[in-house]
C-alpha positions as CSV (number, residue, x, y, z in Angstrom):
1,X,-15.8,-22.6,20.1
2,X,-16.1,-20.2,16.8
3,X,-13.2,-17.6,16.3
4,X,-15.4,-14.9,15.9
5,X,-12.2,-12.9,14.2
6,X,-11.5,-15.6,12.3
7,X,-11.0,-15.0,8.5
8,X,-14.0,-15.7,6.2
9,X,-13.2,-18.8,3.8
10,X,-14.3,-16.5,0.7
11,X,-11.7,-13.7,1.8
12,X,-9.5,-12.6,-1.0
13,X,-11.5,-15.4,-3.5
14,X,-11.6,-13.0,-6.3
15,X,-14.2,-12.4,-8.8
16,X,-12.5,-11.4,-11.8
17,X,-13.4,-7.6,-11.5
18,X,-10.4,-6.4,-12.5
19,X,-9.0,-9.0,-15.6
20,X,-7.1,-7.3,-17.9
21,X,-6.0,-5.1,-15.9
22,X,-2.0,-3.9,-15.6
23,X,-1.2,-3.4,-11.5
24,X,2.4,-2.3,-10.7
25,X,2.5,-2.8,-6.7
26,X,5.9,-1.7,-4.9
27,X,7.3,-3.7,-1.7
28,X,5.5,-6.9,-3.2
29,X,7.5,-9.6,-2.0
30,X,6.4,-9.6,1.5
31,X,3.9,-8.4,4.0
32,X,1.0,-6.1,3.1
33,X,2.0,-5.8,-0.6
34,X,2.7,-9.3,-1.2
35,X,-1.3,-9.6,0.3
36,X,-2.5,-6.9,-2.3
37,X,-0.6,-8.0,-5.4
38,X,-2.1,-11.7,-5.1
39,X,-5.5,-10.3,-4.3
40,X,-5.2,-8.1,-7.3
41,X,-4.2,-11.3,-9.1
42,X,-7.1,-13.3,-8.1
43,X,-9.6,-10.3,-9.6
44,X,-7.8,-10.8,-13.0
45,X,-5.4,-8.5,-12.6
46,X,-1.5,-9.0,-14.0
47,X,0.9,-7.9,-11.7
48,X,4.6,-6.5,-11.9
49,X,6.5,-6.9,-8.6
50,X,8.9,-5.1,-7.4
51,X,11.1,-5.2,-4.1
52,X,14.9,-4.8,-3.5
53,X,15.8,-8.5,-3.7
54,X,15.5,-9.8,-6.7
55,X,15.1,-13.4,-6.0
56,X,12.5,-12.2,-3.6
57,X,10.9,-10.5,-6.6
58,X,11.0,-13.5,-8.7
59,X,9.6,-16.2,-5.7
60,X,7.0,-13.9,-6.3
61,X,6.1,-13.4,-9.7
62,X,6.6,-17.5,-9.9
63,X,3.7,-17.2,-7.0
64,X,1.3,-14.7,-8.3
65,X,1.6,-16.5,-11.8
66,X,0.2,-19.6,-10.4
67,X,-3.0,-17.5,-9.7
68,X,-3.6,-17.0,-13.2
69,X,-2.2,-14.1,-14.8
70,X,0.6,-12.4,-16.2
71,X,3.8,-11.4,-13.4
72,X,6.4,-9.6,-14.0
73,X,9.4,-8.8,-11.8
74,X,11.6,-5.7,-11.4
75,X,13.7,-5.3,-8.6
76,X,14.2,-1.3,-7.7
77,X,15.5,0.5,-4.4
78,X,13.2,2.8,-3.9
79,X,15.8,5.4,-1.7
80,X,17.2,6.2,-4.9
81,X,15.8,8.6,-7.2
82,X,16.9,7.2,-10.3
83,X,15.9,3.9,-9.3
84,X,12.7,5.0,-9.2
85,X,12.3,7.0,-12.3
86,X,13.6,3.2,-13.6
87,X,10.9,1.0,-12.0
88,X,8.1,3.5,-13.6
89,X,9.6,3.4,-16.9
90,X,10.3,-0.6,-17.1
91,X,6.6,-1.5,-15.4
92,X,5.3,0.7,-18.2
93,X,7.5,-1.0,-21.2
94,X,7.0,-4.1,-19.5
95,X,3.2,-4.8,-19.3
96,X,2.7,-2.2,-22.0
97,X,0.3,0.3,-19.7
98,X,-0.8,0.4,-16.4
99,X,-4.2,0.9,-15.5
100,X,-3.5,1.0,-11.3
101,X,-0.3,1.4,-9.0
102,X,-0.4,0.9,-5.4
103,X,2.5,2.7,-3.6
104,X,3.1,0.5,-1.1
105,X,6.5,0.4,-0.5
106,X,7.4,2.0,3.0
107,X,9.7,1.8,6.0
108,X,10.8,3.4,9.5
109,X,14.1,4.0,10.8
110,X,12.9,4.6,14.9
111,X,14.9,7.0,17.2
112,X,14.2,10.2,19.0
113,X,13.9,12.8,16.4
114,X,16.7,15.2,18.0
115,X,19.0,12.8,17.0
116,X,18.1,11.7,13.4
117,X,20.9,12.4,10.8
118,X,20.0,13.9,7.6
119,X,21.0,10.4,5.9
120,X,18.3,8.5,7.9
121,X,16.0,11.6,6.6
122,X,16.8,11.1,2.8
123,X,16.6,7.8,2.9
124,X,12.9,7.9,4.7
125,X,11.3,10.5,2.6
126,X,12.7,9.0,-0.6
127,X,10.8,6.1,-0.1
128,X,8.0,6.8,1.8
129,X,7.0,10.1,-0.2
130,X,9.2,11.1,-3.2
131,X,9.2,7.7,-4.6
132,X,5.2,7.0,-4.9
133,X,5.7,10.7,-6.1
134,X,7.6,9.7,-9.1
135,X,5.8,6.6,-9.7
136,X,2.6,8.4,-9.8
137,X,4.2,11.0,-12.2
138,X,4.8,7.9,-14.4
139,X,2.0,5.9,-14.0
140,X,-0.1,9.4,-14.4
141,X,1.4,10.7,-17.6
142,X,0.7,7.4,-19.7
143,X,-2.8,7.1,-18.3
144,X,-3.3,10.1,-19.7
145,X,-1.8,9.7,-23.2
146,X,-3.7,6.5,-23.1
147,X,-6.6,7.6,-22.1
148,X,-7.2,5.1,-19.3
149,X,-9.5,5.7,-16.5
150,X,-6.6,4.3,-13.7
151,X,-6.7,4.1,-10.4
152,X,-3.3,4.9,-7.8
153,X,-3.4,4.1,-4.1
154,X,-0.9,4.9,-1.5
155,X,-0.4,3.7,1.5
156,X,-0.2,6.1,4.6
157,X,0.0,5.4,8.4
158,X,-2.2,5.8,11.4
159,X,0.8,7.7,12.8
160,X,-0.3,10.2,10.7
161,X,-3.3,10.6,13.0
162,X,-2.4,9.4,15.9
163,X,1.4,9.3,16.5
164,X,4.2,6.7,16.6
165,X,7.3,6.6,18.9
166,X,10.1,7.6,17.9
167,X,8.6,7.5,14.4
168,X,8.6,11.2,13.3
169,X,10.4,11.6,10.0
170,X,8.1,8.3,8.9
171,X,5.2,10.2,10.2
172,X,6.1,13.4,8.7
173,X,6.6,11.8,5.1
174,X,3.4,9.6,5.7
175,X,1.2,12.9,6.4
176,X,3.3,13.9,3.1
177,X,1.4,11.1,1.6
178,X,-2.2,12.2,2.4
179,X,-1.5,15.7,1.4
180,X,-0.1,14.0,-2.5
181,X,-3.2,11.7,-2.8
182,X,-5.5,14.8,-2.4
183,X,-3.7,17.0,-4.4
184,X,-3.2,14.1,-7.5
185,X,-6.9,13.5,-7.1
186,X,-7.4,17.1,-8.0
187,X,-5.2,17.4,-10.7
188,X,-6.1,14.0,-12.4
189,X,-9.8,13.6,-11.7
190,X,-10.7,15.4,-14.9
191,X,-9.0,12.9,-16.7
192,X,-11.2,9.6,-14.9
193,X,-8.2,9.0,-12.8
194,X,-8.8,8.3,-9.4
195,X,-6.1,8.5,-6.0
196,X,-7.0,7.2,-3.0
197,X,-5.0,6.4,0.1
198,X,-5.5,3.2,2.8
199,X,-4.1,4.3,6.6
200,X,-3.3,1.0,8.4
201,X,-3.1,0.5,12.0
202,X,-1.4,-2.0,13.7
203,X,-0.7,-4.9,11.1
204,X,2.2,-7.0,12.4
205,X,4.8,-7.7,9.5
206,X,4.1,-11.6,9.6
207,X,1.2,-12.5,8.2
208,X,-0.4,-15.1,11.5
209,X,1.8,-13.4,14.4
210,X,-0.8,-11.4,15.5
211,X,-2.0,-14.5,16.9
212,X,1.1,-15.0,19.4
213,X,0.6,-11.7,20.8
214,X,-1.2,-9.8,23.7
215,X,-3.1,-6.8,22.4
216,X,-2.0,-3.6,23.2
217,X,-3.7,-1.8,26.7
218,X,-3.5,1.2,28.4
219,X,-2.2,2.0,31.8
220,X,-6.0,1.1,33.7
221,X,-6.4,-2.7,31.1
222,X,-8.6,-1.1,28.4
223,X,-7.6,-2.4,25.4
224,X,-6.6,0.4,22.7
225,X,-8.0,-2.0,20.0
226,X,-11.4,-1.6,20.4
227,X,-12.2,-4.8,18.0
228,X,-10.2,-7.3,20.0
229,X,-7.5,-8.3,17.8
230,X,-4.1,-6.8,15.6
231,X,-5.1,-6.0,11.7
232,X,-4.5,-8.2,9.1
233,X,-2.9,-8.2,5.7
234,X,-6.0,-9.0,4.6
235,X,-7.9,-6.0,5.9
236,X,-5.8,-3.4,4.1
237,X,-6.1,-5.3,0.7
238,X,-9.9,-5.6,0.8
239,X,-9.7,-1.7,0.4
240,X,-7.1,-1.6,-2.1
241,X,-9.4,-3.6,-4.4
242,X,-12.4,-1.2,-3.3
243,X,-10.2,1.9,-4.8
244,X,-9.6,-0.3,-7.9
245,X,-12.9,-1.6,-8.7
246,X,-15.2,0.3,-11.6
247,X,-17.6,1.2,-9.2
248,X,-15.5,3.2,-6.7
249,X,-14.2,6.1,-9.4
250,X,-16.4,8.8,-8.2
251,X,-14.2,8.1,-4.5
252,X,-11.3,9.8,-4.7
253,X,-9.1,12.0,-2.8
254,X,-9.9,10.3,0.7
255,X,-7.8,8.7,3.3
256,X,-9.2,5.4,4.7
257,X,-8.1,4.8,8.0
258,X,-8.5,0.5,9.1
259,X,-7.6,0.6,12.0
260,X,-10.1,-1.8,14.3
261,X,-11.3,1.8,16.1
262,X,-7.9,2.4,17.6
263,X,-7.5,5.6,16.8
264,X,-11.1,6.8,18.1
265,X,-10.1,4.9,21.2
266,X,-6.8,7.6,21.2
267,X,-9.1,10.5,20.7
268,X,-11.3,9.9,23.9
């Protein structure tokens, strides 16, 4: 019988839309990034990689070079500040320019929000806000001394929308997110520079373990996934390279929740 949520053969191909082009993606080596960077790659476009580990980081740019274009790797922990203002400046020296950056980077440290000490707070809005904040100062400032028509994308949450457990402070700097990607869009769209954001819903860490687990239901057997299956790595990168693409500049500003209708399910 035919998987009818089984992946198309052509997914992530690549046409070559974006050769030439510099992409500095953050949280790279793994999961959701590592999917965007190599789809990037296979539209042309050279990648630098960044991620705490470094030999993680290198695995990858050995892996994304294989695809055909230029990698580069630059490790960076993105809860500090100055590590930050680092990564920006060395992506930029390294490939020269960059045309797009995708703030992927992001991470949760769960408990009830009564009881979250300020650490855990730093540590969460550092990376999940004032990082991509910095970054896109960076990236921003040389596209426009350059002169380059770029593209940035963030990556928010459907917990922005919909709520996660115990999630709050990720939450709160997530919603910080949608807020920075309309006001950047603002600010830089008289320059040609476009910001968009992606919202994913449930996309399990491990690229294939979606497959080795019962969908989520509510309390009556309705499914809260309306589409019948967990999101894919896959699905949040085919919208990364929509944001990127020539023909998308005029979109900017929005949010793009992919979610497989699991959020209109919530709203009923």
């Amino acid at each position: 019988m035919t998987d009818r949520h089984a992946l198309s053969p052509d997914w992530g191909k690549g046409f070559g839309r974006l050769k030439g082009k510099n992409a500095l993606v953050t949280g790279s080596t793994r999961g959701l990034g590592r999917t965007m960077a190599e789809w990037l790659a296979r539209e042309g476009a050279n990648i630098i990689v960044s991620g705490r580990d470094a030999d993680d980081v290198q695995a990858s740019v050995a892996a994304i070079e294989a695809l055909g274009v230029q990698a580069w790797g630059i490790p960076a922990d993105l809860a500090r500040i100055e590590e930050a203002h680092r990564l920006g400046e060395e992506a930029i020296a390294a490939a020269g320019h960059l045309d797009i950056l995708v703030n992927n980077a992001g991470m949760s440290i769960r408990g009830n929000f009564w009881e979250v000490p300020d650490a855990d707070w730093d540590y969460q809005m550092n990376v999940n806000v004032r990082s991509p904040f910095i970054l896109g100062q960076h990236a921003a400032a040389q596209m426009i001394e350059r002169q380059i028509r770029g593209r940035i994308v963030n990556v928010s949450t459907i917990g922005v929308h919909a709520g996660h457990k115990d999630g709050m402070v990720y939450n709160i700097a997530k919603a910080g997110v949608e807020v920075m990607t309309r006001n950047m869009s603002y600010e830089l769209g008289p320059y040609g520079i476009s910001v968009n954001a992606v919202a994913p819903g449930a996309v399990p860490d491990k690229p294939g373990s979606e497959r080795h687990h019962s969908l989520p239901t509510t309390k009556d057997g309705h499914d809260l996934i309306p589409f019948g299956r967990y999101g894919r790595a896959e699905d949040i990168a085919a919208a990364v390279i929509f944001f990127c693409l020539p023909e998308s500049e005029w979109t900017t500003g929005q949010t793009l929740l992919i979610d497989g209708a699991h959020n209109s399910y919530l709203q009923e």
